[in-house]
N, CA, C and O atoms as a Tinker XYZ file with bonds, in Angstrom:
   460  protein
     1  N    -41.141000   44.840000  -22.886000    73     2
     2  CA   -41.582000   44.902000  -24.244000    64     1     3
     3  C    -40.364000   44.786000  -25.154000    63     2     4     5
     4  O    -39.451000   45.606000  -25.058000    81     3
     5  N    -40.335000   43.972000  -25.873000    73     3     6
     6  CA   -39.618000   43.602000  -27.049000    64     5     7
     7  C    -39.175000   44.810000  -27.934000    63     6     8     9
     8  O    -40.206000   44.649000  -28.586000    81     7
     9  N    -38.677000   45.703000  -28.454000    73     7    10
    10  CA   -38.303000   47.094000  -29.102000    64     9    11
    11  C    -37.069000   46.630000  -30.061000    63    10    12    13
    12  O    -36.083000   46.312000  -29.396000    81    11
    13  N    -36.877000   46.507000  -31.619000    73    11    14
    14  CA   -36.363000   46.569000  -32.463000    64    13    15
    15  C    -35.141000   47.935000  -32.227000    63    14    16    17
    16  O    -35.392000   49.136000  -32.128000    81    15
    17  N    -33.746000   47.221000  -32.184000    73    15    18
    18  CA   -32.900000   47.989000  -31.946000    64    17    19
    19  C    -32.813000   48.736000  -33.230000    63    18    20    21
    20  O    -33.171000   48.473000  -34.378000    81    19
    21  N    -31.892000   50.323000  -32.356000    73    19    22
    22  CA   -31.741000   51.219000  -34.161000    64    21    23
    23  C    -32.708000   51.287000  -35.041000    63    22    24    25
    24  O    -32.707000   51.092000  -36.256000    81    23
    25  N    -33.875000   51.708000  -33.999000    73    23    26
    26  CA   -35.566000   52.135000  -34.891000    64    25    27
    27  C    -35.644000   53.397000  -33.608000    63    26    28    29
    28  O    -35.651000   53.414000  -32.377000    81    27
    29  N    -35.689000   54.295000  -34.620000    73    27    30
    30  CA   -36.200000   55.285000  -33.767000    64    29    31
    31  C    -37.895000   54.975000  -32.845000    63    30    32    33
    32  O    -38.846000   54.229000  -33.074000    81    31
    33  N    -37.577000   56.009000  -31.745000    73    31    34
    34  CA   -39.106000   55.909000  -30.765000    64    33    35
    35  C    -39.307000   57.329000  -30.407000    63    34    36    37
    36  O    -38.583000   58.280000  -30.700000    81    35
    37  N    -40.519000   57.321000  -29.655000    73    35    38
    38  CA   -40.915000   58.484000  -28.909000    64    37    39
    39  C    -41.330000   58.317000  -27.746000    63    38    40    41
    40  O    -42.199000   57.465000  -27.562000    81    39
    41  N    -40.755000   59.186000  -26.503000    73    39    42
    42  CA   -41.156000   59.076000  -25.700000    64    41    43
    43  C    -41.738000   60.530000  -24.749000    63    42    44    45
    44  O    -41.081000   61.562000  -24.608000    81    43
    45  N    -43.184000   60.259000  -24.151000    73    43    46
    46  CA   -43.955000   61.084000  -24.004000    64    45    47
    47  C    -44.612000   61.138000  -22.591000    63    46    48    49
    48  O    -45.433000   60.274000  -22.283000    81    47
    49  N    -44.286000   62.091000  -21.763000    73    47    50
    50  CA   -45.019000   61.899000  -20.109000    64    49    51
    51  C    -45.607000   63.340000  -20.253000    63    50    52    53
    52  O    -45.155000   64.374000  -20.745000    81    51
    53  N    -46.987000   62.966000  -19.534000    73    51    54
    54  CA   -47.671000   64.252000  -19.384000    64    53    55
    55  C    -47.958000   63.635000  -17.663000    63    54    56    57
    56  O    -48.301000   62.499000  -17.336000    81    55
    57  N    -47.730000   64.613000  -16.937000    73    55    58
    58  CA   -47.865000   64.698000  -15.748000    64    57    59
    59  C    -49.046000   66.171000  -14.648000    63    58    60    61
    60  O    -49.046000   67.310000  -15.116000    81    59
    61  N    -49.557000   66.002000  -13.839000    73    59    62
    62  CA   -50.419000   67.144000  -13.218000    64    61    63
    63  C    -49.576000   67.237000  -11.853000    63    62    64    65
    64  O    -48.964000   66.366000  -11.235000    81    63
    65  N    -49.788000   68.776000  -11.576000    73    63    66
    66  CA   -49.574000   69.331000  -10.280000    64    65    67
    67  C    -50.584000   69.563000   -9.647000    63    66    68    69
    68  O    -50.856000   70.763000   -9.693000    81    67
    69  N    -51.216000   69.033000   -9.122000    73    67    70
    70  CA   -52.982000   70.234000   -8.612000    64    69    71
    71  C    -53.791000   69.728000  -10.014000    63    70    72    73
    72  O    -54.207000   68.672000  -10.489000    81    71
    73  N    -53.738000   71.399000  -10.425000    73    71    74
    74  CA   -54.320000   71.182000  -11.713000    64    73    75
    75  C    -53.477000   71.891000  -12.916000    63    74    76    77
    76  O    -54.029000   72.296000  -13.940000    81    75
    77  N    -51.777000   72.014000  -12.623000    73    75    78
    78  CA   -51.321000   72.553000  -13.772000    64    77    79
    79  C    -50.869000   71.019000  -14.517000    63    78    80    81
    80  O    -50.433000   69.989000  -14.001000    81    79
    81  N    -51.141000   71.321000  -15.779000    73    79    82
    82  CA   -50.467000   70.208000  -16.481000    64    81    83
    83  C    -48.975000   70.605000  -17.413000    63    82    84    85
    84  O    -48.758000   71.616000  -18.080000    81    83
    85  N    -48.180000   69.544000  -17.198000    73    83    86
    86  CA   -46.832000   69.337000  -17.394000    64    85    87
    87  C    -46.916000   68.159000  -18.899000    63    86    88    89
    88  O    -47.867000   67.451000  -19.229000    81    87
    89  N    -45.853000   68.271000  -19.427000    73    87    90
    90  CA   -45.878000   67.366000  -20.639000    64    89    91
    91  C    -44.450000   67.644000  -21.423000    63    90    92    93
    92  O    -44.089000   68.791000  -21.683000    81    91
    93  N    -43.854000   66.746000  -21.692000    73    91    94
    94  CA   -43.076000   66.391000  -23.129000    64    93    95
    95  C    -42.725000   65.501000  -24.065000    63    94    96    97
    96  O    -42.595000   64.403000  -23.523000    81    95
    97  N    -42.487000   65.450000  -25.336000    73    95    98
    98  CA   -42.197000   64.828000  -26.443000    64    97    99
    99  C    -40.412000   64.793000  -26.559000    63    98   100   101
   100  O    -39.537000   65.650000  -26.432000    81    99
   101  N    -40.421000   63.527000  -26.825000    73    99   102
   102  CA   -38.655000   63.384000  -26.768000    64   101   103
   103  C    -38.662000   62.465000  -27.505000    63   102   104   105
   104  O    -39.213000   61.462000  -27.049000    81   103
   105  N    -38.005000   62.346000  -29.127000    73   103   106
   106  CA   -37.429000   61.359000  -29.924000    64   105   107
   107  C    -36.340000   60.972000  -29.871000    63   106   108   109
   108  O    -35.449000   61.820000  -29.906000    81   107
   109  N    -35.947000   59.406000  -29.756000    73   107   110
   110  CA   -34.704000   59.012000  -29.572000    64   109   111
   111  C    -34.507000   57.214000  -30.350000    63   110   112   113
   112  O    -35.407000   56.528000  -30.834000    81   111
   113  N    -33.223000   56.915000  -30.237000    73   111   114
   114  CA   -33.064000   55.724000  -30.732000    64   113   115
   115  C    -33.140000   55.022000  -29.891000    63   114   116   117
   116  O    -32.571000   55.241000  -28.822000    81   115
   117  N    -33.797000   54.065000  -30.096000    73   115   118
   118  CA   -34.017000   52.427000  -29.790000    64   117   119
   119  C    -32.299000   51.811000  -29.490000    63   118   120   121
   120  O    -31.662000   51.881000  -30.542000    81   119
   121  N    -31.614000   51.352000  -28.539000    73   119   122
   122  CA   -30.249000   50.441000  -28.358000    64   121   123
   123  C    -29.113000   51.409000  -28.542000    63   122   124   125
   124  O    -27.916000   51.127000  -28.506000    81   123
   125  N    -29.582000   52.433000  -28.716000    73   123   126
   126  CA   -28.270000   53.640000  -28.964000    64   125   127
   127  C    -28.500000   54.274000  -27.710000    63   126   128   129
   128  O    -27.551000   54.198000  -26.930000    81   127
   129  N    -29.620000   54.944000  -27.269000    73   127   130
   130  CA   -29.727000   56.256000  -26.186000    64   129   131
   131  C    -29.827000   54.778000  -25.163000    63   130   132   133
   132  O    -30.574000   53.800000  -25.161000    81   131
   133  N    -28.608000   55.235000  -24.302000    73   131   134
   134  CA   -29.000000   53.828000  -22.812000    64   133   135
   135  C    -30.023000   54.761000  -21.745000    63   134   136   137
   136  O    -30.428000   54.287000  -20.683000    81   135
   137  N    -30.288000   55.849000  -22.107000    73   135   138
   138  CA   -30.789000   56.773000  -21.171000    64   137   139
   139  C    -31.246000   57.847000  -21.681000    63   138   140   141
   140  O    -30.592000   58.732000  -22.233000    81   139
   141  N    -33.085000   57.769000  -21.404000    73   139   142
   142  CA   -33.865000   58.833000  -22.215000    64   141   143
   143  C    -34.261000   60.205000  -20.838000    63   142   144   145
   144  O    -35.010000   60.021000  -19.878000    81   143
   145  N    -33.667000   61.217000  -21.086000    73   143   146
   146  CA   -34.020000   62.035000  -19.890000    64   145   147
   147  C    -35.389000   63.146000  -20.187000    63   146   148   149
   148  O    -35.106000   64.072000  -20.947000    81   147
   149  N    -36.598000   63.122000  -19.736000    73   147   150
   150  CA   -37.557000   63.749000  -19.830000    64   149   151
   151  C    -37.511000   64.390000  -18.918000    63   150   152   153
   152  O    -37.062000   63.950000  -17.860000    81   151
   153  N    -38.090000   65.977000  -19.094000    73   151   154
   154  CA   -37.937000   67.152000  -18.620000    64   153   155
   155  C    -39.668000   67.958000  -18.709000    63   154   156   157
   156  O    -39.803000   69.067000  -19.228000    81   155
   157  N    -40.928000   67.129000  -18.081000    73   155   158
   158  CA   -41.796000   68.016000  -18.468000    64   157   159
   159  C    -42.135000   69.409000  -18.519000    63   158   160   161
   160  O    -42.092000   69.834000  -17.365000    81   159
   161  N    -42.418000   70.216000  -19.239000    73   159   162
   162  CA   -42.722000   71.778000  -18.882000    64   161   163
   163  C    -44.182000   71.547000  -19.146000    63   162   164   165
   164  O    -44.844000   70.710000  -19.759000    81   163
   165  N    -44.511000   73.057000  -18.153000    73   163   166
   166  CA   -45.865000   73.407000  -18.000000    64   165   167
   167  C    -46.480000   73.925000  -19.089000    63   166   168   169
   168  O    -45.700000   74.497000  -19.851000    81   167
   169  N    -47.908000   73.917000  -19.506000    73   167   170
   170  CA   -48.306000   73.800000  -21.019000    64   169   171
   171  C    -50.235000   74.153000  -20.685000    63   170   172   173
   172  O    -50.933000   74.280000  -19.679000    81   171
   173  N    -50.379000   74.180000  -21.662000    73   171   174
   174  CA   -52.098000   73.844000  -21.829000    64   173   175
   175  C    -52.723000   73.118000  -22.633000    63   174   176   177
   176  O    -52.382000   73.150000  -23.815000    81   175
   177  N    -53.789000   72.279000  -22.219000    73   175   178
   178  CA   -54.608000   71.489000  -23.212000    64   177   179
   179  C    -54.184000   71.907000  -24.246000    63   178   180   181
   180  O    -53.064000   71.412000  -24.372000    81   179
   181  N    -54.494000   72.780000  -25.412000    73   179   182
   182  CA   -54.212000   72.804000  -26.543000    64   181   183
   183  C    -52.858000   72.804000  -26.903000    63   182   184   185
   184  O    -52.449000   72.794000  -28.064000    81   183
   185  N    -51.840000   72.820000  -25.414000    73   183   186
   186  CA   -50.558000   72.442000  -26.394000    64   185   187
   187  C    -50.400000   70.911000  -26.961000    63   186   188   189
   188  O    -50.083000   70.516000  -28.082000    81   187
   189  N    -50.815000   70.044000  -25.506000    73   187   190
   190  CA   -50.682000   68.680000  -25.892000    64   189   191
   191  C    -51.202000   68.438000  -26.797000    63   190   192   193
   192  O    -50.544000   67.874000  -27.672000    81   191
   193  N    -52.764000   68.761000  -27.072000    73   191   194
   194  CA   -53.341000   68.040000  -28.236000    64   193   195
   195  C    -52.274000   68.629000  -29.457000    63   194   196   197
   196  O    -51.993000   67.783000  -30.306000    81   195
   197  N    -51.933000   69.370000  -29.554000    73   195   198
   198  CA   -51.393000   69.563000  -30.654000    64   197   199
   199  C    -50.075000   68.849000  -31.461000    63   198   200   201
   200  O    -49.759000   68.559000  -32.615000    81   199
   201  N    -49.384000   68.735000  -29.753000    73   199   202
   202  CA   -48.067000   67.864000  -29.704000    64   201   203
   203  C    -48.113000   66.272000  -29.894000    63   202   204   205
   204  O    -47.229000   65.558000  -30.367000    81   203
   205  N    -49.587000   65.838000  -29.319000    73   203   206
   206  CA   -49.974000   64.575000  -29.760000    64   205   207
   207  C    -50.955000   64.609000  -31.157000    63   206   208   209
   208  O    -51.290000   63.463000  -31.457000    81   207
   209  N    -51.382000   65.424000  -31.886000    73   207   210
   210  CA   -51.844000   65.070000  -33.300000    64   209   211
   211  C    -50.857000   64.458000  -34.121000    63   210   212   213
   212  O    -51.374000   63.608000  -34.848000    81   211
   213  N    -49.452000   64.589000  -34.299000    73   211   214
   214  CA   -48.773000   63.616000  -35.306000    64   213   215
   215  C    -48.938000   62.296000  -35.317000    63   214   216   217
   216  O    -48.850000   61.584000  -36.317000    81   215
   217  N    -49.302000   61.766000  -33.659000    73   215   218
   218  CA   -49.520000   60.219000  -33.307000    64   217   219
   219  C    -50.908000   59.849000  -33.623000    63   218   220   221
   220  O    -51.222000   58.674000  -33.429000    81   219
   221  N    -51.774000   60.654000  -34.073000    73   219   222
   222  CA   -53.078000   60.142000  -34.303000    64   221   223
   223  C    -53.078000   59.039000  -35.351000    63   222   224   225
   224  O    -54.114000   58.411000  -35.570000    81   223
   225  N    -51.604000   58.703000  -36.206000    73   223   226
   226  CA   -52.266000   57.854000  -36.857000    64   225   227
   227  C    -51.631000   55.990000  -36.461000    63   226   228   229
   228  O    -51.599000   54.983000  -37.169000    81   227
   229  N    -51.178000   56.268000  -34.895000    73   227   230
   230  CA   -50.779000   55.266000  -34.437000    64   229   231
   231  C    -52.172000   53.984000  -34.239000    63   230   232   233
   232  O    -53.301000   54.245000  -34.655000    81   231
   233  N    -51.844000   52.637000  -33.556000    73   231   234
   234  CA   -52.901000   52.086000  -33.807000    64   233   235
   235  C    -53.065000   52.575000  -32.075000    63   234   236   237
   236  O    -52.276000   53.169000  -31.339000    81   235
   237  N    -54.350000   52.071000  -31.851000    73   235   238
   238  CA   -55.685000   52.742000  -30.351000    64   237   239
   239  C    -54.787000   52.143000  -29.240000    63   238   240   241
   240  O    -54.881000   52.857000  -28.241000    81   239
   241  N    -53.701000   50.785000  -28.984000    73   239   242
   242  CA   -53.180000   50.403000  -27.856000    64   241   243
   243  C    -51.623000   51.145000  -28.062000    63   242   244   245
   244  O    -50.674000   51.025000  -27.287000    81   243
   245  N    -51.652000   51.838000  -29.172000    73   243   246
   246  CA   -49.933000   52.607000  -28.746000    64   245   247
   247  C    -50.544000   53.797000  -29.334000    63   246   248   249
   248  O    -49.930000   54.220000  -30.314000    81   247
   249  N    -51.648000   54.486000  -28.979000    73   247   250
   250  CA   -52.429000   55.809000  -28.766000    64   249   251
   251  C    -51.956000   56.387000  -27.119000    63   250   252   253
   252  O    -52.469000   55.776000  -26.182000    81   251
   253  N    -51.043000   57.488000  -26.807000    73   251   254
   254  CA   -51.336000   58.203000  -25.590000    64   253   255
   255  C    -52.656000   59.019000  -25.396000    63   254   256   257
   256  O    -53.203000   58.939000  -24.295000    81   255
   257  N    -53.252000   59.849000  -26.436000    73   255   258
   258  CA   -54.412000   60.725000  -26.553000    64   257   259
   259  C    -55.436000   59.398000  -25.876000    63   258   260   261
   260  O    -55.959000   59.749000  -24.818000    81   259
   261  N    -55.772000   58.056000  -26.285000    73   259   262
   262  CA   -56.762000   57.066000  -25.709000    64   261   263
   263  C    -56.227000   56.841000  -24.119000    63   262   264   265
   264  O    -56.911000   56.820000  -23.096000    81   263
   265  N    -55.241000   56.732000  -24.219000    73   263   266
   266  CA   -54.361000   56.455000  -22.498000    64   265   267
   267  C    -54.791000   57.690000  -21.540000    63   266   268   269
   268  O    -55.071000   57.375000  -20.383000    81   267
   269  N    -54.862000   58.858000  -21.838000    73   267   270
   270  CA   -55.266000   59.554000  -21.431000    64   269   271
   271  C    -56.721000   59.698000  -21.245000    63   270   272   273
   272  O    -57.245000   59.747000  -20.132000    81   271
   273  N    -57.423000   59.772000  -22.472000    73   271   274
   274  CA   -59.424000   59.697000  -22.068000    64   273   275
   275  C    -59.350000   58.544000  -21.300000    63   274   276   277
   276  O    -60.219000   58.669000  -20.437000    81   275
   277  N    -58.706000   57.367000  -21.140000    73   275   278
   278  CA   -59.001000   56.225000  -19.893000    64   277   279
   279  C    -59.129000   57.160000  -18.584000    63   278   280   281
   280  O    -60.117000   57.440000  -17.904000    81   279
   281  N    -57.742000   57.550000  -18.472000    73   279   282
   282  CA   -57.513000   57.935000  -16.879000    64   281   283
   283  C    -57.881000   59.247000  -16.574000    63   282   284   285
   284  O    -57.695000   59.739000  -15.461000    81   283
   285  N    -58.537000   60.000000  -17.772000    73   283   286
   286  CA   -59.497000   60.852000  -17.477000    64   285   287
   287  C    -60.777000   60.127000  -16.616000    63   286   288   289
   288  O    -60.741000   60.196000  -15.388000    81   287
   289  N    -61.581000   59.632000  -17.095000    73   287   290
   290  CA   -62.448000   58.210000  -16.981000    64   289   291
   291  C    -62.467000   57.641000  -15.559000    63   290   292   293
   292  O    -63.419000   57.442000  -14.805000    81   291
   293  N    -61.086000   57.422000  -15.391000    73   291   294
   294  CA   -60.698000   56.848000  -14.035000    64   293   295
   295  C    -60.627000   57.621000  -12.816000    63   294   296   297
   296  O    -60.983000   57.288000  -11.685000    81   295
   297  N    -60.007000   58.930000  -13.298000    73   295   298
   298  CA   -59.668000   59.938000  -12.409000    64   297   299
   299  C    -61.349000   60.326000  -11.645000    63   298   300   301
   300  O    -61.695000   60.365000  -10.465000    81   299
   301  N    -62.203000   60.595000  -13.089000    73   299   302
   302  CA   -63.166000   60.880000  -12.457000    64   301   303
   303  C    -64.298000   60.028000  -11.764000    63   302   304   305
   304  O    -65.184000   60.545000  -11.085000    81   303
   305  N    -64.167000   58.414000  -12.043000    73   303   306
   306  CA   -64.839000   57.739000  -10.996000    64   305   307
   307  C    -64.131000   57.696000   -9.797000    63   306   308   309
   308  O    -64.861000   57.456000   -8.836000    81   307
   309  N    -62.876000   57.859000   -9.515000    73   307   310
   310  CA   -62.243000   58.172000   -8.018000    64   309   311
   311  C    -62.646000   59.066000   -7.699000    63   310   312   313
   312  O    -62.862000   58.925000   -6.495000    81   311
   313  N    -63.002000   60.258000   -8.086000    73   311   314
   314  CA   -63.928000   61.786000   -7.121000    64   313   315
   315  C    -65.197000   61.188000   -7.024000    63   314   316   317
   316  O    -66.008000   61.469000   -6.141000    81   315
   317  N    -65.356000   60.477000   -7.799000    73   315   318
   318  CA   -67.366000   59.959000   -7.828000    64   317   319
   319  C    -67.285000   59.026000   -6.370000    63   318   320   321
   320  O    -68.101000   59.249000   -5.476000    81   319
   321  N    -66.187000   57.924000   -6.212000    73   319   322
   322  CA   -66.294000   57.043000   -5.092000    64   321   323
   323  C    -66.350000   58.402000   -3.865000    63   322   324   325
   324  O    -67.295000   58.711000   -3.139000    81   323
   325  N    -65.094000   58.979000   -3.955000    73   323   326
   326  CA   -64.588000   59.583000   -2.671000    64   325   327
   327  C    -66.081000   60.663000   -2.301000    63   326   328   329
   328  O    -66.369000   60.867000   -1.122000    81   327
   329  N    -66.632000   61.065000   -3.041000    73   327   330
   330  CA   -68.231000   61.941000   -2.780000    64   329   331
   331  C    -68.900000   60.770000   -2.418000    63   330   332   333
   332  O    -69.631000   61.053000   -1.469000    81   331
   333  N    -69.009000   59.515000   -2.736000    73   331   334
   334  CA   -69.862000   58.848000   -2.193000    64   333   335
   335  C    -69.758000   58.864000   -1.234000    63   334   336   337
   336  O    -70.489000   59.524000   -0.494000    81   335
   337  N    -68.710000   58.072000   -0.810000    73   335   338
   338  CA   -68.163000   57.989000    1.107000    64   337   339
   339  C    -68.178000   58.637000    1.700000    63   338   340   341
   340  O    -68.341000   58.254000    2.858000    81   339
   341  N    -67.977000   60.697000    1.396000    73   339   342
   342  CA   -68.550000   61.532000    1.812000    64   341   343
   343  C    -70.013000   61.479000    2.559000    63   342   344   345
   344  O    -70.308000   61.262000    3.735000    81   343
   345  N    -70.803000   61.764000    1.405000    73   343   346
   346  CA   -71.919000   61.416000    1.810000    64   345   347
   347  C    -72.620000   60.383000    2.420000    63   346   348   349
   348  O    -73.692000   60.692000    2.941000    81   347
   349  N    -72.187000   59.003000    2.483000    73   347   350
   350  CA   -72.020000   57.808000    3.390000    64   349   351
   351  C    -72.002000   58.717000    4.828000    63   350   352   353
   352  O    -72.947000   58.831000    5.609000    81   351
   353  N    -70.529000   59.385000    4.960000    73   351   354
   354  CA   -70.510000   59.518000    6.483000    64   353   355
   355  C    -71.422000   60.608000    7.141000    63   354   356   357
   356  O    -71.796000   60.703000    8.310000    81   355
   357  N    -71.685000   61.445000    5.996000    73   355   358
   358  CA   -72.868000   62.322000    6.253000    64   357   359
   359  C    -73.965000   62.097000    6.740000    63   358   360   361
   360  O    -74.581000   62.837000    7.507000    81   359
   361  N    -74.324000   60.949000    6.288000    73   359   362
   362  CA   -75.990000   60.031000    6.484000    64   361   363
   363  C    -75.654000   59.454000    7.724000    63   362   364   365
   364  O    -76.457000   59.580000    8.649000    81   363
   365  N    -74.812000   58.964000    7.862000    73   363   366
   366  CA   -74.170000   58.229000    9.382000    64   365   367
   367  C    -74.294000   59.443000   10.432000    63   366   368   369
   368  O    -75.301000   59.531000   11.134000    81   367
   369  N    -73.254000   60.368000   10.521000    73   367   370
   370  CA   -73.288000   61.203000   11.203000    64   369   371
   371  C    -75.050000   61.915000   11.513000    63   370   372   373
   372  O    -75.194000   62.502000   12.585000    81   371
   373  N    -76.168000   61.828000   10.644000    73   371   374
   374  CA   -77.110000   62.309000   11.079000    64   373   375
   375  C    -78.539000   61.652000   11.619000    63   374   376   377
   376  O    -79.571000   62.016000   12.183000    81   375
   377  N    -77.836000   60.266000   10.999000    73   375   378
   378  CA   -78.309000   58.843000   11.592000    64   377   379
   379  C    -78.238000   58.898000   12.872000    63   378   380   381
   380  O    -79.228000   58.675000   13.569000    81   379
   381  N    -77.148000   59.180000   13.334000    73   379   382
   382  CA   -76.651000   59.249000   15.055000    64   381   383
   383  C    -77.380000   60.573000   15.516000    63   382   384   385
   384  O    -77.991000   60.289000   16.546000    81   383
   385  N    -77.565000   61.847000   15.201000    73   383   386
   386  CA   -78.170000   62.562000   15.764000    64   385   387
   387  C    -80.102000   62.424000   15.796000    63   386   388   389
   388  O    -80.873000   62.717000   16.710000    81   387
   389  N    -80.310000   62.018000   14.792000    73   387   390
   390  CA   -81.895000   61.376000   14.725000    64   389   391
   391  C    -82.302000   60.270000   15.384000    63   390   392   393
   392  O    -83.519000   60.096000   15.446000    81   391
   393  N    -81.373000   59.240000   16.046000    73   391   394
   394  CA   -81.559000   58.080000   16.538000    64   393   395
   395  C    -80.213000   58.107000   17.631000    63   394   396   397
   396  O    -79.203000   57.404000   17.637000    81   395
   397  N    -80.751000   59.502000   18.778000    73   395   398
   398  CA   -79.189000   58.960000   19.989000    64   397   399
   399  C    -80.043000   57.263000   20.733000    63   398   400   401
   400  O    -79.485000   56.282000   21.225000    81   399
   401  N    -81.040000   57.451000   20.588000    73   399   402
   402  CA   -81.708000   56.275000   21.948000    64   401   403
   403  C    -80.622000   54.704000   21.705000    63   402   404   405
   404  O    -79.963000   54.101000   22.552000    81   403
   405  N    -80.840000   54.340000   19.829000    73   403   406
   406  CA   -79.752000   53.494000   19.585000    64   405   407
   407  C    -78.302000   53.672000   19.792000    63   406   408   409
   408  O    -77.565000   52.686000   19.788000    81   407
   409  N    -77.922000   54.661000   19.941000    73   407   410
   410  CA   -75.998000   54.550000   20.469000    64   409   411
   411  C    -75.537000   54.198000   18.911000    63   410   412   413
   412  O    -76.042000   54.698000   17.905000    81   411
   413  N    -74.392000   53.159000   18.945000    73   411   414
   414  CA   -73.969000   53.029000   18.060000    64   413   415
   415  C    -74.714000   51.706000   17.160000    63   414   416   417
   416  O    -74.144000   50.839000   16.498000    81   415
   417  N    -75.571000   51.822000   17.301000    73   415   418
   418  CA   -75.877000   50.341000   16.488000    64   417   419
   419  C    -76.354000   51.252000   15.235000    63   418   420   421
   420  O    -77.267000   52.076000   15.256000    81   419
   421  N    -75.423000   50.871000   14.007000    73   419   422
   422  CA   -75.794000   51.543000   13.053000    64   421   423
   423  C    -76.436000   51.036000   11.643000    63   422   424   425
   424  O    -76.044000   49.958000   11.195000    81   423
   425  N    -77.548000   51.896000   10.836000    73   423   426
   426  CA   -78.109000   50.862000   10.098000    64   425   427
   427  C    -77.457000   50.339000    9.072000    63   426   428   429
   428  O    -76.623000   51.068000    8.536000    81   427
   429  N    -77.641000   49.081000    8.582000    73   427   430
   430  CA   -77.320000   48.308000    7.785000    64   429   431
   431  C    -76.407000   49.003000    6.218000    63   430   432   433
   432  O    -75.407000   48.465000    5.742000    81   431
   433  N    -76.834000   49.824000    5.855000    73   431   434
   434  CA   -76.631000   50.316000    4.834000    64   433   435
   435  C    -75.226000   50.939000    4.605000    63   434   436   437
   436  O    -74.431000   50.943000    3.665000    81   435
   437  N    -75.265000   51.659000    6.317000    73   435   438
   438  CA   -73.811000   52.403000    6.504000    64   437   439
   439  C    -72.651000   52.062000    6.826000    63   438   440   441
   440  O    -71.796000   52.891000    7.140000    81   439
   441  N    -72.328000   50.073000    6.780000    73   439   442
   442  CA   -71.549000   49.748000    6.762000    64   441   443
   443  C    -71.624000   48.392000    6.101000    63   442   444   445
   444  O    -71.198000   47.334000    6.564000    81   443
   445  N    -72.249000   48.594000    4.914000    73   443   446
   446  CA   -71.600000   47.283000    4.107000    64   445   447
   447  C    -72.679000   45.869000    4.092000    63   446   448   449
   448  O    -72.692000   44.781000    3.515000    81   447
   449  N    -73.595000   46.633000    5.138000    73   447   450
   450  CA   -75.020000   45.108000    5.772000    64   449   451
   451  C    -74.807000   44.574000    7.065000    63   450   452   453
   452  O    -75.702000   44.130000    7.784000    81   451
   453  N    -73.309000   44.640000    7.415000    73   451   454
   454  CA   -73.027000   43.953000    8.905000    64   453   455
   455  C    -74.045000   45.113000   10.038000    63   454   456   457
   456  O    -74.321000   46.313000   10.050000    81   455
   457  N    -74.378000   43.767000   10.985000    73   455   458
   458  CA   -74.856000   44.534000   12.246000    64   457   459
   459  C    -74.011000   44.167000   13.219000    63   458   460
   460  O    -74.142000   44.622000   14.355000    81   459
């Protein structure tokens, strides 16, 4: 990305452990700092939002608060897949106990349509 030297910036990582969340705000110059060092500390929802309200009046593609509801978004259709497949192997696994006479020939559904 192209960045106008000697214009100040901000730079901002919010990171998770589990489920603690980590985050910091660090202002610096553009072609002056050759090296921005971020240091997240541990925090709570209402710190970030608070630390990100000055940027609310950025435009929606250099919004972190929108970057974040994405991969909120994202995060949670990856638990939605991984419960699916769960339950996929669940139905499989009881497929096989309701039907030993077939062995492994398994139905269609539980792998994609191939027989």
């Amino acid at each position: 990305m192209n960045m106008p030297k000697n214009k100040p910036a901000v730079a901002i990582a919010v990171a998770y452990k589990g489920d603690q969340l980590f985050f910091t705000v660090k202002d610096f110059m553009l072609g002056t700092d050759s090296k921005v060092v971020l240091k997240p500390e541990s925090g709570k929802m209402t710190a970030l939002k608070a630390a990100l309200r000055p940027y609310d009046k950025y435009l929606p593609e250099n919004r972190i608060d929108q970057d974040l509801y994405n991969l909120e978004k994202l995060y949670k259709q990856e638990l939605k897949g991984k419960k699916l497949i769960k339950e996929n192997e669940l139905m499989l696994k009881l497929w096989y106990v309701a039907y030993p006479c077939c062995g492994r020939d398994r139905p269609a559904a539980a792998h994609g349509g191939e027989q």
